[in-house]
N, C-alpha and C positions, 0 to 999 in steps of 0.2 A: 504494500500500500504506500502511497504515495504521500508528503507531509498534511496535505488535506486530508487525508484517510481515505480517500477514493480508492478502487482497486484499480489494480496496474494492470492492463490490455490492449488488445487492439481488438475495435469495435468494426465489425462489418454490417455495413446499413443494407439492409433490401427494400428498396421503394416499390410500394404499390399503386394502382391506381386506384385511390379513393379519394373520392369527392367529400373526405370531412369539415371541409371548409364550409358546409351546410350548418354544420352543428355550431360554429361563431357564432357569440353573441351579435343579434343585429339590432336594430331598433327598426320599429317598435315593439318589438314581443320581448326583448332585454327590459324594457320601461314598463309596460302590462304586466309582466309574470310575477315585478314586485308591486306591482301598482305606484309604480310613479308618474306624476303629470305634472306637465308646466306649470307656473303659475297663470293669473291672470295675466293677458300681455294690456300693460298700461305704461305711459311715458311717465321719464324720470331723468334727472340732470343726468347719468350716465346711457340714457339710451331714448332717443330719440324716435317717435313713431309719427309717421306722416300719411296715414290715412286715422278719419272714426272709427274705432274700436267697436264692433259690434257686441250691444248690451244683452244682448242674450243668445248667443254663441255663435261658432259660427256659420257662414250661410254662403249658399253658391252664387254669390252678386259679388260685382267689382265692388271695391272698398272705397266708402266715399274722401277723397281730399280733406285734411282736414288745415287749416292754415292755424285756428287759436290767433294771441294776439302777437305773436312774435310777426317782424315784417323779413323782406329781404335784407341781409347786408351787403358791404361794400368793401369786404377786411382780408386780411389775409387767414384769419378764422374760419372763414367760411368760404363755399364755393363762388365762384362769381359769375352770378346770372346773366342769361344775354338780355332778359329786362328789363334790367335795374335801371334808372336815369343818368346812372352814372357811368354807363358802357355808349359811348362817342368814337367815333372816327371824323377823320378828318375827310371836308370836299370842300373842293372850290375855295380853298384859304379858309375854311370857317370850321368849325364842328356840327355834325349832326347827331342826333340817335342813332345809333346802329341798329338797334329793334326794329325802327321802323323799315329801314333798306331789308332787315331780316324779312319781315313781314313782306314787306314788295315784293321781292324776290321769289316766296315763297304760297304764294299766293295766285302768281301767275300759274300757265302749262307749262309741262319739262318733258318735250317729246323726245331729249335724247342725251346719251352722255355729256357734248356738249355742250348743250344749252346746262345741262344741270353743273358742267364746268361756269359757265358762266355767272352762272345764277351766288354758288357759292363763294365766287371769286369779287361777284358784285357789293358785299360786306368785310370783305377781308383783303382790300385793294391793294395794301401791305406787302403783298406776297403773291402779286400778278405775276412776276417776273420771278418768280422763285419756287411755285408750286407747279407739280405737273399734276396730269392725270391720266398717263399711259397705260397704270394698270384698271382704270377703270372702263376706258374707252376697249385694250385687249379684250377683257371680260365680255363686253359686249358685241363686241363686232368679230371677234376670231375666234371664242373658244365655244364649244361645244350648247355647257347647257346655259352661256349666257344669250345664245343665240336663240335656243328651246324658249326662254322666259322674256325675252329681251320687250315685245308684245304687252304681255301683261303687265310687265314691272312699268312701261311708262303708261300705260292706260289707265290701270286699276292700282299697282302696291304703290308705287313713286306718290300718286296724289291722295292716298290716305295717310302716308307716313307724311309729307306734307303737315295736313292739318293735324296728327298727330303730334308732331314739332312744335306748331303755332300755339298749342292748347298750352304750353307750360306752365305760364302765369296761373291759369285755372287747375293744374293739374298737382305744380307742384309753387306752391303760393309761402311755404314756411323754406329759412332759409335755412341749407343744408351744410349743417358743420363738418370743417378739416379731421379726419381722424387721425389724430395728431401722431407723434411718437411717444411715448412711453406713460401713454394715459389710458388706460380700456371706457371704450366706449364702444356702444351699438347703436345704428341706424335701421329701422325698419319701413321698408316701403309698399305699394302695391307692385304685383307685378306689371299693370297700367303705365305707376309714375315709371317704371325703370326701364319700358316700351320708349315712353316721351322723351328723356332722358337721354336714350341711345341715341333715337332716333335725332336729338339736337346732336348727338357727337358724330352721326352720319353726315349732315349737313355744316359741320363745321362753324358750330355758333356760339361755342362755349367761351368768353372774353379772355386771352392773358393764355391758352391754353394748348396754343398750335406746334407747340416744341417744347423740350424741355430741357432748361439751360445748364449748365454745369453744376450751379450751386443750387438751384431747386431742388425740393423734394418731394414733388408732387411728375408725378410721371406726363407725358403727353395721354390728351385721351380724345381730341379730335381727330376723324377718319384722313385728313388730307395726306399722311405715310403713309396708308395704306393700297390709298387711290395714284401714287406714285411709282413710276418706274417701268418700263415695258419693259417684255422676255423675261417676266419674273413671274412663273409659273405655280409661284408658295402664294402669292397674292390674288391670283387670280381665283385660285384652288377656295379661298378667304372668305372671298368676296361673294363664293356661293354658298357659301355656308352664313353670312351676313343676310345675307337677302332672301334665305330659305326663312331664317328666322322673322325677318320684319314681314315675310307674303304668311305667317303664321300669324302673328297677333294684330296683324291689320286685317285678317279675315276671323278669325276668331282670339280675343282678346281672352288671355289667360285671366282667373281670375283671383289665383294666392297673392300671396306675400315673399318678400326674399327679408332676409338679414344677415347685415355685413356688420362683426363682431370684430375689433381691434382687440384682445386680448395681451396685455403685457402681464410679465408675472415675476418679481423679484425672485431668484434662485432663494430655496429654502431648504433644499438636502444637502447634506453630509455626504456626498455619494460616496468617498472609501469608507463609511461607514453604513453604509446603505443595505439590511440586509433580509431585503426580500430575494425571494424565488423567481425565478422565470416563467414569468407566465405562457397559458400554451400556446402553439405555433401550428400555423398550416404555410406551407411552404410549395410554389408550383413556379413551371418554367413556364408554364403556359396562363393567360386570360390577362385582364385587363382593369384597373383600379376601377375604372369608370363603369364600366359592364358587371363586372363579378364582387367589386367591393358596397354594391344596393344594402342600404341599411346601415355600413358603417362609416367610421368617420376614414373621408377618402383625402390620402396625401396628393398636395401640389407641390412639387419639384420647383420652389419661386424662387425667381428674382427677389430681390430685395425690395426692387419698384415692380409691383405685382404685378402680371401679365406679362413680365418680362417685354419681349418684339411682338407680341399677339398682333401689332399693328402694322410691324415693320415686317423684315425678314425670318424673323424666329421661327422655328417651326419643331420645339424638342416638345416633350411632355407639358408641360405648364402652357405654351402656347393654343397648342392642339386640344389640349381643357378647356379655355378661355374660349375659343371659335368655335366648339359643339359646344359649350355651354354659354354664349354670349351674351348670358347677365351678369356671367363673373367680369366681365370688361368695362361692368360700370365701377367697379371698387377704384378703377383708375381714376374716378373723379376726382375722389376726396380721400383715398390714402397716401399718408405719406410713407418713404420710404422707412420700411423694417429696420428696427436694431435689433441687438442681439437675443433681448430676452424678450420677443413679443412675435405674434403671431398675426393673421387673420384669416379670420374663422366665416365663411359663405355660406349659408343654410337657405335650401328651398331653392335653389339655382336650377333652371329649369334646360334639361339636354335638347338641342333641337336638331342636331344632324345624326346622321354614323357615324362612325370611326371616318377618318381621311387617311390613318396610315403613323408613323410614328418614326420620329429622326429621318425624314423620307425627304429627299429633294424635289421630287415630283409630287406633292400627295393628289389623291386623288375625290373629291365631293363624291360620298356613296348615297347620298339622297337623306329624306325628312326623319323623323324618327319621333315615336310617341313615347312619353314617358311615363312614368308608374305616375296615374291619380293622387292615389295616399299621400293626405297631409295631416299634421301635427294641429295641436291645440290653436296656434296663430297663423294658418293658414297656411303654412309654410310644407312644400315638400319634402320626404324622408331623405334628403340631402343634404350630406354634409362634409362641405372641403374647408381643409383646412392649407392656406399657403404659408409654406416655413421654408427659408432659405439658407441654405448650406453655404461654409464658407469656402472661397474659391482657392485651390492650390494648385499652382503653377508646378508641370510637371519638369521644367529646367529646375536649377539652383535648390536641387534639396527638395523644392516643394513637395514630394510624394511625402516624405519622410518629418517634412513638419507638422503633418497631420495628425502624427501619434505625440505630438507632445501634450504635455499636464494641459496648460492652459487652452489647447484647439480642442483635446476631450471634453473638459467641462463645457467650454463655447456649446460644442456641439448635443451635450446633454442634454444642457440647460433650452435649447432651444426646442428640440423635440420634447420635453418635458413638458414645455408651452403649450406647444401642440396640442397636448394626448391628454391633459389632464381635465379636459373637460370644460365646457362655456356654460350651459344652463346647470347640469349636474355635476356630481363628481362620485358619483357613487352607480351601479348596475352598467356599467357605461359598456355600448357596445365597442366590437373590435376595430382593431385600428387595421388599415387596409393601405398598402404603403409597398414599397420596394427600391430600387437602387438610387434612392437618393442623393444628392450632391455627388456623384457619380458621371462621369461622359464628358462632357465640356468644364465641369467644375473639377476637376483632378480627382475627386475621392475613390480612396480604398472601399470597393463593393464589399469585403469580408466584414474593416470596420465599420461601416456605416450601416450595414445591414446589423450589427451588435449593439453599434448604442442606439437606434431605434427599436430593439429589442430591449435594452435595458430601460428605457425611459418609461415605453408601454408597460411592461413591467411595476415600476414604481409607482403607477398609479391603476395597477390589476387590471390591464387590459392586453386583452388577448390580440396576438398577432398576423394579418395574412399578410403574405409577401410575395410577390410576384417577381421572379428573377428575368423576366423578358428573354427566354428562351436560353439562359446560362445553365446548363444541365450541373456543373459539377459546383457550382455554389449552392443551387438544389440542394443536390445528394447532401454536401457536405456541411450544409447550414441543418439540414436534418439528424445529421449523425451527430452535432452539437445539441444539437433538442434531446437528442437520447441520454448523450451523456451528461447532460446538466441537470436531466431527471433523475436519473442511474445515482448521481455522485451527490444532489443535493447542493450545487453549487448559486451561490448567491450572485448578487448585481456585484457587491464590493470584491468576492472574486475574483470575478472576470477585469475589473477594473484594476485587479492588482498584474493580471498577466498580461496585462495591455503596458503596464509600465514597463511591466519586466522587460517585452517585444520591442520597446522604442529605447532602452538600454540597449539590447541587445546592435540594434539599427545602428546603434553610435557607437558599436566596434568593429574596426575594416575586418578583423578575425573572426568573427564571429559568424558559426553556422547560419546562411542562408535557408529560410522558414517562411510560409507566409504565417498571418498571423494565426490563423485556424490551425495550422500544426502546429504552432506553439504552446494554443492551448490547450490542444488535445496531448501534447509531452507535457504539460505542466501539470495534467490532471492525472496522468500516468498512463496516459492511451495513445493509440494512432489511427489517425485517419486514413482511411481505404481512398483509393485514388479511384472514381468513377471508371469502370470504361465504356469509354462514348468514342462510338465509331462515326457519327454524325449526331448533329444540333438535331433533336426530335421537339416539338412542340407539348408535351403532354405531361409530363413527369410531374406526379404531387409527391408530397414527403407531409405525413401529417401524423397525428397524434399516434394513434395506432397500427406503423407501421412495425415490421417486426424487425428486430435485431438479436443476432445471438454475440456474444462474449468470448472470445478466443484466450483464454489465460495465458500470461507466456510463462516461460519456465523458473521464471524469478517466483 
């Protein structure tokens, strides 16, 4: 036995095909089976709600606007309306309203990309000479199904998203606060206002908001990046998935609620003294956070400035979230960007396309897509993303290797801790549905990063799926870590001590090359069995009940 007292082995894993990933806690039958339920939803200095609250529960009708006596402001606090009196452009030597040129513009016909160039350019005269609109005129005139739609989007969707737009003032009439940095606070809307909403960031009307400058913290969240650039086949792909969504609620107007939760959370654990258990794992090379993680809380792979390129060129995990779910693209209003110990938390985000495809140059619009009904006590769908952003390591000068140090561990704890711990509850909480995080463009180690988003889950008893994106021997070998951390009774602080020992280890040129997975498995007195994969198979689960037998050696 080994100084943990673990027995000394080598552990061979045999994965099966079982779908126990059924058996996760999901919500809402993790909330029913102890009977827990939301509170009342009513506004309060930390959470803002901009529809009337329906007094006797709720009901299948859009949610009426509610303004109360707050008016718009004009501050860095708050969003800045394209209503307000104090949103001017300059003509003719003098100042106007830009509302009203809004208004003008918008109120006319727009029988075609570019009159609707012009239309948007006619308020934003600033940036005649500096905006294009290559990828939206592509869209229209060369690709496929912008050619299919092209007809009805300036007949029918174009001039309902139109007065859609104009309604603002009426729609959304309270003014809508910065989610600042290191203050939790929650916004709740109709799905209606966050229709109105988009649709002004379609049209490029938002004042102060057409880029975003170096020292800003507030992301760009008007369309004119996105309508930019020809032979740019990621935008085009975008802009059908945009427009699948607005020929949806401008023909049938959703009619829940969303809420966009800033959660910050001061570190409060002891982690090398931390000494919970592992909580259980389901682990597959195959399916999809979005598709198979239904009911629990689903990781976004973010940017720091949420939606990361959703607008621009981006196209990894977090973006492709963002464009099948294109009411998480409204958080870009009024989030600013992430530090380290805070999150934000999306509930009731509603999916409107297929899959496009994933880290994909080309992706491809697979058409509309209905979503699960089922809503919560505030109208809100069983939706629940959470964006947390991993820190970036440069794989020149070291950077692999400065990610196992004390302080990037904790960083990165503490941050998934944010995460997983819970917004309304903190207790039955369903499982957390997640996988190669801060991973691919961000430098991170998939062995560590897939550990301390198990550790984190963990320390707040929530069970974990993990989708390897078709990596069969992190599968295999992130399962045979499940067995043996069951087997041996290994704790979070543990694992936390052979991560240090692994980043000592790093910092000697002599020192046996290991990745970190065999090291824990020789620090526990085991060895891991090297998969064989004679090809990348899509299907492989590693889940609770797979079986394992024990090979004793001869020590």
């Amino acid at each position: 036995r080994n100084p943990l007292g673990c027995a000394r082995g080598t552990y061979v894993f045999h994965a099966q095909e079982l779908l126990l990933k059924e058996t996760l806690k999901r919500a809402p039958e993790c909330f029913r089976e102890k009977d827990v339920s939301l509170p009342q939803l009513k506004a309060s200095s930390d959470h803002k709600v901009f529809f009337k609250v329906p007094s006797e529960g709720w009901n299948d009708e859009i949610p009426t606007p509610y303004a109360g006596t707050a008016k718009d402001s004009w501050d860095d606090a708050h969003v800045y309306m394209p209503y307000h009196e104090n949103n001017r452009m300059p003509e003719n030597g003098h100042t106007c309203s830009r509302q009203e040129r809004i208004v003008q513009a918008l109120t006319r016909p727009i029988p075609s990309s570019f009159e609707l160039q012009d239309a948007i350019l006619s308020y934003n005269p600033h940036y005649r000479r500096r905006w294009n609109f290559d990828s939206l005129h592509q869209f229209f005139e060369e690709s496929e199904h912008g050619g299919h739609i092209k007809d009805e989007f300036f007949t029918t969707i174009l001039p309902e998203m139109q007065k859609l737009a104009l309604r603002l003032s009426e729609l959304c009439p309270k003014a809508i606060p910065i989610l600042k940095q290191r203050r939790n606070m929650k916004l709740t809307f109709s799905q209606e206002q966050v229709a109105c909403l988009l649709a002004n960031a379609f049209f490029c009307t938002f004042p102060k908001r057409n880029f975003k400058s170096k020292h800003c913290l507030l992301p760009d969240i008007n369309f004119s990046n996105l309508f930019s650039d020809s032979q740019n086949s990621r935008k085009v792909e975008k802009l059908a998935c945009i427009i699948n969504y607005f020929q949806r609620v401008t023909s049938d107007m959703p009619k829940g609620t969303v809420t966009y939760a800033r959660q910050h959370v001061v570190p409060e654990h002891d982690w090398p003294k931390m000494d919970k258990k592992f909580s259980n794992l389901h682990v597959s090379t195959s399916g999809t956070i979005e598709d198979d993680g239904w009911g629990m809380l689903q990781a976004d792979f973010a940017n720091k400035y949420v939606g990361g390129g959703v607008l621009g060129h981006g196209l990894v995990q977090e973006e492709i979230r963002f464009i099948i779910c294109p009411e998480m693209i409204l958080s870009r209003l009024f989030t600013e960007a992430l530090t380290d110990n805070e999150v934000l938390i999306m509930t009731g985000c509603l999916k409107i396309c297929l899959h496009i495809g994933r880290h994909c140059d080309v992706p491809v619009y697979s058409g509309d897509y209905r979503d699960c009904p089922d809503r919560d006590e505030w109208g809100r769908r069983y939706t629940e993303v959470v964006a947390m952003d991993a820190l970036v390591f440069n794989k020149y000068n070291n950077g692999y290797k400065t990610q196992f140090e004390k302080d990037k561990i904790f960083r990165e704890l503490n941050k998934a801790y944010c995460a997983f711990r819970g917004n309304q509850f903190t207790v039955h909480l369903p499982a957390v549905c997640t996988g190669n995080w801060g991973c691919g463009a961000f430098g991170g180690d998939k062995q560590l990063k897939a550990l301390l988003q198990w550790m984190a889950a963990s320390a707040v008893d929530r069970e974990v799926c993990y989708f390897t994106f078709g990596d069969t021997k992190l599968c295999d070998q992130l399962g045979q870590l499940y067995h043996l951390f069951k087997e041996n009774d290994i704790q979070v602080s543990h694992v936390l001590g052979f991560i240090k020992r692994f980043n000592d280890d790093l910092k000697n040129p002599d020192g046996e090359h290991r990745t970190l997975f065999q090291h824990i498995a020789k620090m526990i007195g085991a060895k891991l069995e090297e998969p064989n994969i004679t090809e990348e198979t899509g299907g492989q689960d590693v889940s609770l009940d797979d079986s394992m037998e024990m090979i004793q050696d001869d020590e």
